[in-house]
C-alpha positions as CSV (number, residue, x, y, z in Angstrom):
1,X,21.9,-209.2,-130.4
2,X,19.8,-206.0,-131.1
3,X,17.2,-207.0,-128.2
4,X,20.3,-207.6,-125.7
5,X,21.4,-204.3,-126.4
6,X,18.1,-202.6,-125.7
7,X,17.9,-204.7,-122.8
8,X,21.3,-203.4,-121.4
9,X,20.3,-199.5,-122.7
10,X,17.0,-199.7,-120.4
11,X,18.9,-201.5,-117.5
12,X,21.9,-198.5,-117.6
13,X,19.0,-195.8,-117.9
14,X,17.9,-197.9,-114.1
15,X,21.2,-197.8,-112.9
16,X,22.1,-193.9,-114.0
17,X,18.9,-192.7,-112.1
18,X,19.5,-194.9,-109.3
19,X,17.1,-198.0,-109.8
20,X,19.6,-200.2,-109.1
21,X,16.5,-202.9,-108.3
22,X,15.2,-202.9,-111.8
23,X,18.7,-202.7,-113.3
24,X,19.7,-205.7,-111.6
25,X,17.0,-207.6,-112.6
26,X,17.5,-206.8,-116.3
27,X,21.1,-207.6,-115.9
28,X,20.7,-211.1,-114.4
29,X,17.9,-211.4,-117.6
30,X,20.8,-211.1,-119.6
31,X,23.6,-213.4,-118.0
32,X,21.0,-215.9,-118.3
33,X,20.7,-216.1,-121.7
34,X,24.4,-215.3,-122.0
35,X,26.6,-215.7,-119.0
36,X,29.7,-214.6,-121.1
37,X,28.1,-210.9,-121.5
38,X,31.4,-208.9,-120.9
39,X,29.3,-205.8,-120.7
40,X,26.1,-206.8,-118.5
41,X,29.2,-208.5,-116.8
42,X,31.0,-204.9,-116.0
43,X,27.6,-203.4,-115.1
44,X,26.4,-206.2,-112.7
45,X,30.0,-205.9,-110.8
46,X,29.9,-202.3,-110.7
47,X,25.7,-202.1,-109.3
48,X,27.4,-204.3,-106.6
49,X,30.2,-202.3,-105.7
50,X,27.9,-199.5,-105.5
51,X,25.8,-201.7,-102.7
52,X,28.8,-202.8,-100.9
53,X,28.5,-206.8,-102.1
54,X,32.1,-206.7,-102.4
55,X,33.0,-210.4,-103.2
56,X,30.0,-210.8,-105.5
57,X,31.0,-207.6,-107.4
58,X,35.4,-208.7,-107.0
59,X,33.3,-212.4,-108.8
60,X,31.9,-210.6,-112.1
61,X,35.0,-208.7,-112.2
62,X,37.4,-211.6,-112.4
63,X,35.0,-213.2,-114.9
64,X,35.2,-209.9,-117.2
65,X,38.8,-209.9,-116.7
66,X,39.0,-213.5,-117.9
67,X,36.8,-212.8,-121.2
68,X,38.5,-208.9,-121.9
69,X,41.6,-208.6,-119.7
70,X,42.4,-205.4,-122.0
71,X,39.7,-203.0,-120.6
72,X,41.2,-200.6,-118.3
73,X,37.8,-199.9,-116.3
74,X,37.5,-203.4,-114.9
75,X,40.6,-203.2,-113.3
76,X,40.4,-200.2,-111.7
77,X,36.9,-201.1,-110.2
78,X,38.4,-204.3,-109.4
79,X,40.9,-202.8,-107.2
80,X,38.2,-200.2,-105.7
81,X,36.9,-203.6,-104.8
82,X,39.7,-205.3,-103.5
83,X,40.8,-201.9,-101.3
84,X,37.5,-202.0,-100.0
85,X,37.8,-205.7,-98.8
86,X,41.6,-204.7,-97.2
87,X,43.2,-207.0,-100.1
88,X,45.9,-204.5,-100.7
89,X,48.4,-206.3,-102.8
90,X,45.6,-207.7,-105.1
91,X,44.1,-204.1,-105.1
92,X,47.6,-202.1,-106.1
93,X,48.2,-205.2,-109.0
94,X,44.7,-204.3,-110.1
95,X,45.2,-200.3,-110.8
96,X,49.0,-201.1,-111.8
97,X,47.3,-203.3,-114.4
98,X,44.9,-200.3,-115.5
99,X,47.5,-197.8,-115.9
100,X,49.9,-200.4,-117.7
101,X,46.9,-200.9,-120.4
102,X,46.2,-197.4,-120.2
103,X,49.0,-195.2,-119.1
104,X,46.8,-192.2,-119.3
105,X,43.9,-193.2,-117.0
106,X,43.5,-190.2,-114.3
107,X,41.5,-192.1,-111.8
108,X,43.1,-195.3,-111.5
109,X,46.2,-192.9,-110.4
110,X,43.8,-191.7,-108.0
111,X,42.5,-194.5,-106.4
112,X,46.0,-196.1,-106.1
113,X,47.3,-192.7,-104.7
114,X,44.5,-193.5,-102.4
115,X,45.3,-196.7,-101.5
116,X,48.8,-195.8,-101.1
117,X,48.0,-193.7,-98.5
118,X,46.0,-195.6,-96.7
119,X,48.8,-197.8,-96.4
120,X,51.1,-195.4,-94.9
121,X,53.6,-195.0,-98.2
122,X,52.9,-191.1,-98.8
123,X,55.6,-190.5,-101.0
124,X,54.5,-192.4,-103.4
125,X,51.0,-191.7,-103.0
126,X,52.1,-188.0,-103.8
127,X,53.6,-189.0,-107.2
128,X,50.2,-190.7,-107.6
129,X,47.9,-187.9,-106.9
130,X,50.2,-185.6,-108.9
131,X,50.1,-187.5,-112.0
132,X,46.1,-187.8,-111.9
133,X,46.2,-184.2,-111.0
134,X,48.0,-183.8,-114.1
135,X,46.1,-185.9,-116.6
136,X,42.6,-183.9,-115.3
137,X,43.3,-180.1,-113.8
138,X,39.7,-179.9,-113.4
139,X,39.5,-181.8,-110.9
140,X,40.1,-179.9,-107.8
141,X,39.8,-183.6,-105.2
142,X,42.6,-184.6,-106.7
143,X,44.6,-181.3,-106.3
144,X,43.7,-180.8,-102.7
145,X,44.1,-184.4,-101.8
146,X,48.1,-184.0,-103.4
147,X,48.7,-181.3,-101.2
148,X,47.3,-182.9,-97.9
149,X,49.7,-186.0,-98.3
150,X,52.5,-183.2,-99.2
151,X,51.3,-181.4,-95.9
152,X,51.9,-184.8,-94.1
153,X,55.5,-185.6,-95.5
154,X,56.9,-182.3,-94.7
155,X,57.0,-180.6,-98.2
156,X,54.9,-177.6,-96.8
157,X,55.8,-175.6,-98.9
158,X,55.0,-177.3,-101.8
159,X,51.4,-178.0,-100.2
160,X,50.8,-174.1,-99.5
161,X,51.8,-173.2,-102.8
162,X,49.0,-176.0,-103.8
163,X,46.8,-174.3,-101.3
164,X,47.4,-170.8,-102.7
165,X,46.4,-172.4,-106.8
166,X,43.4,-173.3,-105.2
167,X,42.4,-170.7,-103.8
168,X,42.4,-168.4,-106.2
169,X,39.7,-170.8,-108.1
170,X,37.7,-171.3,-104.7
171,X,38.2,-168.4,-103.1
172,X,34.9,-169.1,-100.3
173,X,36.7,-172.7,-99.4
174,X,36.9,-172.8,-95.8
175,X,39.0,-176.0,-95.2
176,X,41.4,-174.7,-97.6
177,X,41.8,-171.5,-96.3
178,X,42.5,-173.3,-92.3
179,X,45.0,-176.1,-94.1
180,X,46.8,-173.2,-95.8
181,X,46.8,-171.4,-92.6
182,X,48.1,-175.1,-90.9
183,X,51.3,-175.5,-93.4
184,X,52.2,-171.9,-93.0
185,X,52.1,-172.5,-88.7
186,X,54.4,-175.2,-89.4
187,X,56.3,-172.7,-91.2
188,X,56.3,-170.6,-88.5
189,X,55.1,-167.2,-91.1
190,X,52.7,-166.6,-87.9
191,X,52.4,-162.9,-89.3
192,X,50.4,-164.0,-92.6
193,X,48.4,-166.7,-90.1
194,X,47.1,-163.7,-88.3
195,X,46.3,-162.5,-91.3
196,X,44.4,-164.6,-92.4
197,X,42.5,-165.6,-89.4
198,X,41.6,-162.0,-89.1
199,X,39.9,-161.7,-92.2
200,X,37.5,-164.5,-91.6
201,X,37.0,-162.3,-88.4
202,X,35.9,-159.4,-89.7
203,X,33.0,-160.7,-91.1
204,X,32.3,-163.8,-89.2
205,X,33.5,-161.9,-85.4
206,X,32.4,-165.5,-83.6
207,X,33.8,-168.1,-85.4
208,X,34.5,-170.6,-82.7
209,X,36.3,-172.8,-85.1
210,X,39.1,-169.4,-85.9
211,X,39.2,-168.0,-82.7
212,X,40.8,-171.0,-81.1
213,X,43.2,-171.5,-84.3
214,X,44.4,-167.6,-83.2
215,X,44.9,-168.2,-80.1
216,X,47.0,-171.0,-80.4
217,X,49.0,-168.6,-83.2
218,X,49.2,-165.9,-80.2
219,X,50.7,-168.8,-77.9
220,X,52.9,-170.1,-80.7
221,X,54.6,-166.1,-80.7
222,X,54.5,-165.7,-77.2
223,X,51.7,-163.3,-77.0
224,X,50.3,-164.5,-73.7
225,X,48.2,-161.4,-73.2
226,X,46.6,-161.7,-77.0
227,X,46.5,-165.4,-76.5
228,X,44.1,-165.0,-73.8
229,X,41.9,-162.2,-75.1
230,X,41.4,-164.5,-78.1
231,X,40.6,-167.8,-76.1
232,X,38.4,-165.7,-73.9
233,X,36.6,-164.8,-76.8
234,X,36.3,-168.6,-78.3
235,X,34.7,-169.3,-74.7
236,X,32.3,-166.4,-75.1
237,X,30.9,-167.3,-78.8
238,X,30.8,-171.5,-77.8
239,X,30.9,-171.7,-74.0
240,X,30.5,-175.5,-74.5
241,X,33.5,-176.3,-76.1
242,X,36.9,-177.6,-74.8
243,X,39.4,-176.3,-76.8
244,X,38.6,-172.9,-75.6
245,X,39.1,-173.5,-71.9
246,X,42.5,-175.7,-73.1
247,X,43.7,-172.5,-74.6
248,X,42.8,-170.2,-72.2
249,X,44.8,-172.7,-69.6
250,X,47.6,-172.4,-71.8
251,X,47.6,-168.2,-72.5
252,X,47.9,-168.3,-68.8
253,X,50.7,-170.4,-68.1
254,X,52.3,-167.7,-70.4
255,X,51.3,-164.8,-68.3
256,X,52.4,-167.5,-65.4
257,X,49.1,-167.4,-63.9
258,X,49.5,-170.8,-63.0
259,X,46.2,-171.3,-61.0
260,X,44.0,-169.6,-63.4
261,X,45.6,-172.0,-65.8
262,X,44.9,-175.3,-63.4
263,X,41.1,-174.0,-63.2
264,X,40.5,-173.7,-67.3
265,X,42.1,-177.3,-68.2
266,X,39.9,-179.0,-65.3
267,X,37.1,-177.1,-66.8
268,X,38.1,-178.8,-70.6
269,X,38.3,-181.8,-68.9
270,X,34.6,-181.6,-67.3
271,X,33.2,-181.0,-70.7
272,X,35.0,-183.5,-72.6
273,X,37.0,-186.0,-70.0
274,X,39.2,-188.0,-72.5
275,X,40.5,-184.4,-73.9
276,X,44.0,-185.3,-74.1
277,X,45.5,-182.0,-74.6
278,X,44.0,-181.0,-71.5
279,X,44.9,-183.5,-69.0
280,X,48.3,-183.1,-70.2
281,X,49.1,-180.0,-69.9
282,X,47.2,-179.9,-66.6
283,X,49.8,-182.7,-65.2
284,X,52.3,-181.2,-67.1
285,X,51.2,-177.6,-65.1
286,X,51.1,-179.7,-61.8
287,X,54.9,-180.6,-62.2
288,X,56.1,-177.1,-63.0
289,X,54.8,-176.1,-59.9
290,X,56.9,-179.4,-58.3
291,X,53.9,-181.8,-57.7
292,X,55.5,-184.7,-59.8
293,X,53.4,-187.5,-58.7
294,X,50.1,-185.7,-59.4
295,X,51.0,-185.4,-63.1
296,X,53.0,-188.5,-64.1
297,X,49.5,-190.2,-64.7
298,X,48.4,-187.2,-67.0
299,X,52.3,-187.1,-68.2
300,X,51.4,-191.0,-70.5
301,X,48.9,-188.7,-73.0
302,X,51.9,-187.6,-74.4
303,X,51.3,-190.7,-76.7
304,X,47.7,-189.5,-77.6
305,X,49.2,-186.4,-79.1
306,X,52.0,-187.3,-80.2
307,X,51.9,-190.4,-82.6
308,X,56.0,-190.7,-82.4
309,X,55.5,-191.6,-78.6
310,X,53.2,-194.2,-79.5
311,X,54.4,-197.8,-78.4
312,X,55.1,-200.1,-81.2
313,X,56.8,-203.2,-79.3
314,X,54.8,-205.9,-78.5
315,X,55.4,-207.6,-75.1
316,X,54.1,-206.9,-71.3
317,X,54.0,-203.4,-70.3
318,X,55.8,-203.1,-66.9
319,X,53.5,-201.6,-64.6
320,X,56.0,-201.6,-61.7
321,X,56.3,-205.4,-60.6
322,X,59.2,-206.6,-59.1
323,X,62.0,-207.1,-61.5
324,X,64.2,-209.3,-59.7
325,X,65.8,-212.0,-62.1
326,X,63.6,-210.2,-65.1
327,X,65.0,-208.6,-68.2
328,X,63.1,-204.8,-69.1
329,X,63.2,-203.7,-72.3
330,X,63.6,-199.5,-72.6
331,X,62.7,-197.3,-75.6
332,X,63.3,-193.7,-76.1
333,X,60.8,-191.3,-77.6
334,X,60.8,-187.5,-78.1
335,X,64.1,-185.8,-77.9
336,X,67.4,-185.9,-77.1
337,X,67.4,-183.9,-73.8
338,X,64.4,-186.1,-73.1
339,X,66.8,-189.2,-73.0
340,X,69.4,-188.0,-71.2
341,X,67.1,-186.5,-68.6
342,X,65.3,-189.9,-68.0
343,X,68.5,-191.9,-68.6
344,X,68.7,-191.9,-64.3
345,X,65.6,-194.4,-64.5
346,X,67.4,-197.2,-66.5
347,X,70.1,-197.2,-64.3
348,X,67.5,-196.9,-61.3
349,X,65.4,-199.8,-62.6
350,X,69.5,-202.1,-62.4
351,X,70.0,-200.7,-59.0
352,X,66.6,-202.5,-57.8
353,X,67.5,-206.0,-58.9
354,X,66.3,-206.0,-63.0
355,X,68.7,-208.7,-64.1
356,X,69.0,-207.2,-67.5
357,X,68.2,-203.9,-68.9
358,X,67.7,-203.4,-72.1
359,X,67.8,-199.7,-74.2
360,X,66.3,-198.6,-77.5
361,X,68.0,-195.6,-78.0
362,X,67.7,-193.0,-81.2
363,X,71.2,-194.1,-83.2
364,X,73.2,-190.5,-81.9
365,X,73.1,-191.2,-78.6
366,X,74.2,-195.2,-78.7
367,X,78.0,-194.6,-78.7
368,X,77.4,-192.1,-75.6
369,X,74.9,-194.7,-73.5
370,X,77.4,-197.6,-74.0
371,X,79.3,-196.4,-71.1
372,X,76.5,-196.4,-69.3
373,X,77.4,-200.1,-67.1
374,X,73.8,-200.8,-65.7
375,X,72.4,-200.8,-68.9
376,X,73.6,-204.3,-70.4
377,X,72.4,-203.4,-74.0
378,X,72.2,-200.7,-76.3
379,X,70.2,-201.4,-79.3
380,X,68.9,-198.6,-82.4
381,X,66.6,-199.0,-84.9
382,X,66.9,-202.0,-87.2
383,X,68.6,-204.3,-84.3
384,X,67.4,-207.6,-83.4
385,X,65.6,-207.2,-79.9
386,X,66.7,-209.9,-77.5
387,X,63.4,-211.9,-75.1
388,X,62.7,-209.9,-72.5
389,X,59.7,-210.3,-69.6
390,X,58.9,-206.4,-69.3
391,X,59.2,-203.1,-71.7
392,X,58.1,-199.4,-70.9
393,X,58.7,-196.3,-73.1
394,X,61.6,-195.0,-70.9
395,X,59.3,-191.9,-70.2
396,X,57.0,-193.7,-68.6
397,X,59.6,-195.1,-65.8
398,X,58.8,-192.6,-62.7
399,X,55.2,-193.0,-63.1
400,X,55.5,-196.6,-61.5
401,X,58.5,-196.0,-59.2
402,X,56.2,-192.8,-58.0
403,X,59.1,-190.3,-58.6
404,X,58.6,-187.3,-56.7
405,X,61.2,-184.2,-56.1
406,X,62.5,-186.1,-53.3
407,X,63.2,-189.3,-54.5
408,X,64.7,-188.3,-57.9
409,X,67.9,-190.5,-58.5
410,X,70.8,-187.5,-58.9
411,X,73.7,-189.8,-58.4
412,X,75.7,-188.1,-61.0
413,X,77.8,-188.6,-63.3
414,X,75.7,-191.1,-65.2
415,X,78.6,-192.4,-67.6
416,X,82.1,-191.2,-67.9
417,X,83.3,-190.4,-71.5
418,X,85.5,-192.8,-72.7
419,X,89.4,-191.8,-71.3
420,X,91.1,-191.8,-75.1
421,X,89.0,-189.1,-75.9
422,X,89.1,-187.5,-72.7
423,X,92.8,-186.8,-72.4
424,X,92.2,-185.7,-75.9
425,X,90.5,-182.6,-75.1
426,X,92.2,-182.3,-72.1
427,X,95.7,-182.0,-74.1
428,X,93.8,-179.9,-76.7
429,X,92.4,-177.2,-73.7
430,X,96.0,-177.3,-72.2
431,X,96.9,-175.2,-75.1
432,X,94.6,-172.1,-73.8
433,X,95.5,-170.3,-70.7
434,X,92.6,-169.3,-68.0
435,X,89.1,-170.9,-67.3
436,X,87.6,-172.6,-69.7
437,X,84.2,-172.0,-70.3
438,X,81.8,-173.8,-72.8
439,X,78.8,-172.1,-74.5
440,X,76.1,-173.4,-76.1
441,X,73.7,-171.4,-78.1
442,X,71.0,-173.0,-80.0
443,X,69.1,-175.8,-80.1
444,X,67.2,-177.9,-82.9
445,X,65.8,-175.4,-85.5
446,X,62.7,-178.3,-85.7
447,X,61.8,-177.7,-82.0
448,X,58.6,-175.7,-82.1
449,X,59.4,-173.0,-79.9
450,X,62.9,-172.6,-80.2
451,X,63.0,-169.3,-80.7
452,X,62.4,-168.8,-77.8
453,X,64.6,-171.1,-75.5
454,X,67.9,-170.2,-77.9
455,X,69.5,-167.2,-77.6
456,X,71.2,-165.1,-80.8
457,X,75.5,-165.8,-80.3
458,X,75.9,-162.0,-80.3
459,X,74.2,-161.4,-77.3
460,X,76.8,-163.2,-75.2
461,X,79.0,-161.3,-75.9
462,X,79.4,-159.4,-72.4
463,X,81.2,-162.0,-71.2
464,X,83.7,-161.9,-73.3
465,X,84.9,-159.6,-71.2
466,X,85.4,-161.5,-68.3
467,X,89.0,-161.7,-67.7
468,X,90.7,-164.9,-67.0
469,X,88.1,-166.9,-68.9
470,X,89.0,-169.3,-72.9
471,X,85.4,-169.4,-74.4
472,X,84.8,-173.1,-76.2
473,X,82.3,-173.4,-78.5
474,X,80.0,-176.1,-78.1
475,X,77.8,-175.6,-80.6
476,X,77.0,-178.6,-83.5
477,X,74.7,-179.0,-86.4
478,X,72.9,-175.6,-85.8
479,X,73.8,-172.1,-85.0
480,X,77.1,-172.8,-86.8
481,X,76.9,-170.2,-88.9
482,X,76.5,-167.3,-86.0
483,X,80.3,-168.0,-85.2
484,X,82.5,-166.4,-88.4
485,X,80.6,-162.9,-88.0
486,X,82.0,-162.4,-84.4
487,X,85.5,-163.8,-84.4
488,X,87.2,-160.2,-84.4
489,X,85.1,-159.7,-81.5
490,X,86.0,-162.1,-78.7
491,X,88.2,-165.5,-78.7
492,X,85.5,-168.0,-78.7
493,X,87.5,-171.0,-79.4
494,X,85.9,-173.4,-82.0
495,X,87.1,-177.0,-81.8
496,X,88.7,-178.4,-84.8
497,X,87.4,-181.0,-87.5
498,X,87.9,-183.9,-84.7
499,X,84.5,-182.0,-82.8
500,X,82.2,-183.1,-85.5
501,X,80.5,-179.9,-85.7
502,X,78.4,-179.7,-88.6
503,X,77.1,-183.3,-88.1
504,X,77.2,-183.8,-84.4
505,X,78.8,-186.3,-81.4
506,X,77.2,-186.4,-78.6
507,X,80.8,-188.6,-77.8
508,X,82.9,-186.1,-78.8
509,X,80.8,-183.2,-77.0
510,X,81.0,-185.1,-73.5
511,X,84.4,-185.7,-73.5
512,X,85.1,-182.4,-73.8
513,X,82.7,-181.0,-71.4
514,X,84.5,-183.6,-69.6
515,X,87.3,-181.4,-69.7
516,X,85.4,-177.6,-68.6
517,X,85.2,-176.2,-65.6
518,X,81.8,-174.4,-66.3
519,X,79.5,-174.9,-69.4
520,X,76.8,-172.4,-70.3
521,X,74.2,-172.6,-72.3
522,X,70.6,-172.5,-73.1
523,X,67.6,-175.2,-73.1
524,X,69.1,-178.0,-75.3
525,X,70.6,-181.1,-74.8
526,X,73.8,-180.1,-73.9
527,X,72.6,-179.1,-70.5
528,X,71.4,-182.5,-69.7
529,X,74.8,-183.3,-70.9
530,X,76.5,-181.5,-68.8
531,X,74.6,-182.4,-65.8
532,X,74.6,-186.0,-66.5
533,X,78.5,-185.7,-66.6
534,X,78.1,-184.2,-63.1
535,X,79.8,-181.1,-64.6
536,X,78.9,-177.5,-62.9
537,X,76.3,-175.6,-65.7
538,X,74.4,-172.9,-66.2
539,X,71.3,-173.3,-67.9
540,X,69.6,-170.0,-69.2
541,X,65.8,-170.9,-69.1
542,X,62.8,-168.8,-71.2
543,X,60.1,-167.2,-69.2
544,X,58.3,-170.0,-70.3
545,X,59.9,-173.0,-68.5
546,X,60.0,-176.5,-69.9
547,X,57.5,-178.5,-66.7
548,X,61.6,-180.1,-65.5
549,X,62.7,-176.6,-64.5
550,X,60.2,-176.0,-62.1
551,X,59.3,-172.2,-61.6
552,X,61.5,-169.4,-59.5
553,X,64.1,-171.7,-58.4
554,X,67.1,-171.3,-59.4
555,X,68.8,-175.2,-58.4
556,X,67.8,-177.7,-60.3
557,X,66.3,-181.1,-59.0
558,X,67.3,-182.9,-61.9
559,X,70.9,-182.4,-61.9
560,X,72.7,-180.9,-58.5
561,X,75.7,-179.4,-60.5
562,X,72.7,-177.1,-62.3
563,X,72.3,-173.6,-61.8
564,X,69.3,-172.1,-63.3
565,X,69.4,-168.2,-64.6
566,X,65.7,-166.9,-66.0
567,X,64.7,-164.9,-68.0
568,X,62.1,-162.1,-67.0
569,X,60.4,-161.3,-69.9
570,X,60.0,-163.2,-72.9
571,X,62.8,-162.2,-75.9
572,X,64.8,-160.2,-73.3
573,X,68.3,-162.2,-72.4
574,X,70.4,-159.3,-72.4
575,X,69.2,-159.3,-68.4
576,X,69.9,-163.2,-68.2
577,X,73.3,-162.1,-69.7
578,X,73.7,-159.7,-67.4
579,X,73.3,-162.0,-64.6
580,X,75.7,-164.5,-65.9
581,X,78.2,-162.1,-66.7
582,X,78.1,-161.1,-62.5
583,X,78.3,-164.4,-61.3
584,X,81.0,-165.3,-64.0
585,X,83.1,-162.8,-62.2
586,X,82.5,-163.2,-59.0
587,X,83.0,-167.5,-59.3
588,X,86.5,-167.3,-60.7
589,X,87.4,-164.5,-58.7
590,X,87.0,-166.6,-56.1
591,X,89.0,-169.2,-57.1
């Protein structure tokens, strides 16, 4: 017994310092005289782990497990093992088992935090990574990987102040400082970005890496003139990198320098030609100027950047053949507006002989679609999805019926609101003398620039003073709370408890609408409400125009009840008010 331990102390001195050769060879020495060496057993598995001989290592585990299933280590090297080998049940039983023998055991909440985010389940991999953190506050991995999962469920602000704690004990980190900087842009505290970006600056003036993180900050605020000072100077310090040109291309589509702007994505694209960003917003730059078919193709990286326009449903991708006698199957992605805009394709794809179309449509918007009659199915999450011989992300429609601005289906309205609820409204408005007039303000708080495509309530109120003319608020979910600080100032009229304000009804909202003779209101959904309903609307665009509004123009292709009023310079609407406030006169004085 005394030689098999000072066989097993010279074969661990091997495997400390690395000689895993001569420590494996002592080890087998000793299984052969004793096979049942828990120990040599352990030691083996793990030297094998180390070398990547998963199964032979997952082997002496499960024999050590048999002869000493109370030791903690084995099981949690057993389900290092088994992650490694993608056995993911056995691997979470394994540290489960650990921590149930030893509840205290920091890195077996590690390595299942680990494997539960692998898996996808973050949440719970946050718990995990919180409670090793907690067990061992040395150990700064465990910290930082907490806060990157807590960065990547939305608790940002839990994952800067995580951030900040580590900063002050690493002060020189680099990647902490830019995934600080990261939760705070999602926070939108842009001022403290620049900030920080600007301190790395001053003593590092050419730090590629930073300069195009600013620049992006400058777009995010609007800055277009900053923006492109900054991306001029990420070009100057690494002239053969991408993401400078792609930001440069973006500052001036701010400044609406719309060639310039062509010219610096094509020259991403020639250094790196699967840039995504960059072919993107080139075709998305191409259709603001009105060339839709030259950017429909660039138009499907949307998935590549954005992971929630990825598809998920299995089947043949339509690609534009005949449909004739064929069932498609449509899902949504992105936004609201971004349904409603694209709804005209489902109903196109009926009108050219599809037999049945099918809609996957986000849950809010399934009550309003159903009275759409050429779609034959509206489905949300969580339903059953009936066979089908085609499905396309509804986005991806006009690419392969080669939509340009001529041939965009306009035959509006799209659906009529169901008539209960319109005659509804329409005894409810019959209350209110004069025009009436709908106004929406604000759009989803989530949206990342919607600062600047909503406009603050008080600032319409100039046309309150347009005689003849009942104000309805449209306004749900947000911007609520902008309403109770004006009502001694004008008679906005806010719908009762029947509107579903606070939560939202896209039903509700187009029967009324129904009911207007004008709506007005900014970049949101309800103006591809309104225009879907084939209802006149005035939609008051930012300086920096979504690629469907086109540029100058004030029609709209998409909906020919539209009228478009812009705005001149960025954060100024009190000129777009101004505007609105003229032609509000001047259309119901004429009638």
């Amino acid at each position: 017994m005394i030689e098999v331990q000072e066989q097993l102390k010279t074969a661990l001195a091997h495997h400390q310092s690395g000689e895993l050769d001569q420590a494996e060879q002592i080890y087998r020495q000793i299984l052969e005289s004793d096979g049942r060496q828990c120990e040599t057993l352990y030691y083996l598995g793990t030297l094998q782990l180390q070398r990547g001989e998963l199964e032979r290592s997952i082997t002496n585990f499960l024999k050590v497990v048999q002869l000493r299933p109370e030791m903690p280590d084995v099981h949690n090297n057993l389900g290092v093992a088994y992650h490694a080998t993608g056995k993911w049940q056995e691997a979470g039983q394994s540290f489960e088992q650990a921590i149930r023998i030893h509840p205290h055991y920091e890195r077996a909440y590690f390595n299942l935090g680990s494997l539960l985010e692998s898996r996808g389940l973050l949440t719970e991999a946050a718990r995990c990574y919180k409670k090793s953190y907690e067990l061992n506050k040395e150990n700064l991995e465990t910290c930082q990987k907490w806060a990157d999962v807590l960065k990547l469920t939305g608790e940002w602000r839990q994952a800067e102040n995580i951030y900040r704690e580590l900063l002050v004990k690493i002060p020189e980190d680099f990647n902490i400082s830019m995934k600080l900087a990261y939760v705070l842009v999602l926070q939108r505290q842009y001022a403290e970005v620049i900030r920080l970006y600007e301190s790395v600056l001053e003593t590092n003036p050419e730090h590629y890496q930073i300069l195009v993180s600013l620049s992006y900050v400058y777009e995010l605020i609007g800055d277009g003139a900053a923006a492109v000072k900054t991306a001029q100077r990420s070009i100057q310090a690494a002239p053969d990198q991408p993401e400078g040109y792609n930001n440069l291309g973006i500052a001036f589509k701010l400044e609406h320098q719309i060639e310039n702007a062509c010219e610096n994505f094509l020259k991403a694209l020639s250094l790196r030609p699967d840039f995504s960003m960059a072919e993107f917003n080139l075709a998305t730059m191409r259709m603001l100027q009105g060339d839709l078919a030259a950017g429909w193709q660039g138009y499907e990286r949307r998935v590549d950047i954005d992971p929630t326009s990825r598809p998920s449903h299995l089947g043949p991708r339509w690609q534009g053949e005949p449909l004739d006698g064929k069932t498609i199957f449509l899902w949504c992605e992105q936004g609201f507006g971004d349904t409603l805009l694209f709804i005209r394709f489902a109903i196109e794809l009926k009108k050219r002989g599809a037999a049945q179309v099918l809609l996957l449509c986000q849950t809010e918007l399934a009550e309003l679609l159903k009275a759409i009659p050429e779609i034959d199915l509206i489905l949300i999450e969580g339903d059953e999805i009936p066979r089908f011989d085609y499905q396309s992300p509804l986005l991806s429609v006009p690419l392969f019926l080669k939509t340009s601005l001529k041939t965009i289906p306009v035959e509006v309205p799209f659906f009529v609101p169901e008539l209960e609820r319109q005659h509804y409204w329409r005894d409810a408005l019959s209350k209110y003398e004069g025009k009436k007039v709908g106004l929406n303000w604000c759009g989803n708080l989530k949206y990342p620039r919607n600062e600047f495509r909503s406009i603050p309530l008080h600032a319409f109120l100039p046309l309150g003073e347009v005689d003849g003319v009942q104000f309805v608020s449209l306004q749900q979910v947000n911007g609520l709370e902008q309403i109770d600080p004006l009502k001694e100032s004008w008679n906005l009229l806010q719908p009762g408890s029947e509107y579903r304000s606070e939560a939202g009804s896209f039903r509700e909202a187009a029967a009324l609408i129904q009911n207007l003779d004008l709506v007005i209101t900014t970049d949101t959904a309800i103006a591809h409400l309104a225009g879907s309903l084939g209802v006149p609307v005035w939609i008051l665009i930012s300086k920096i125009p979504d690629w469907r509004w086109l540029l100058d123009r004030t029609d709209c292709p998409w909906y020919p009840t539209a009228r478009l009023f812009r705005q001149e310079k960025l954060g100024d609407w009190e000129q777009v008010i101004a505007e609105v406030q003229t032609e509000l006169k001047r259309r119901f004085r004429q009638t």
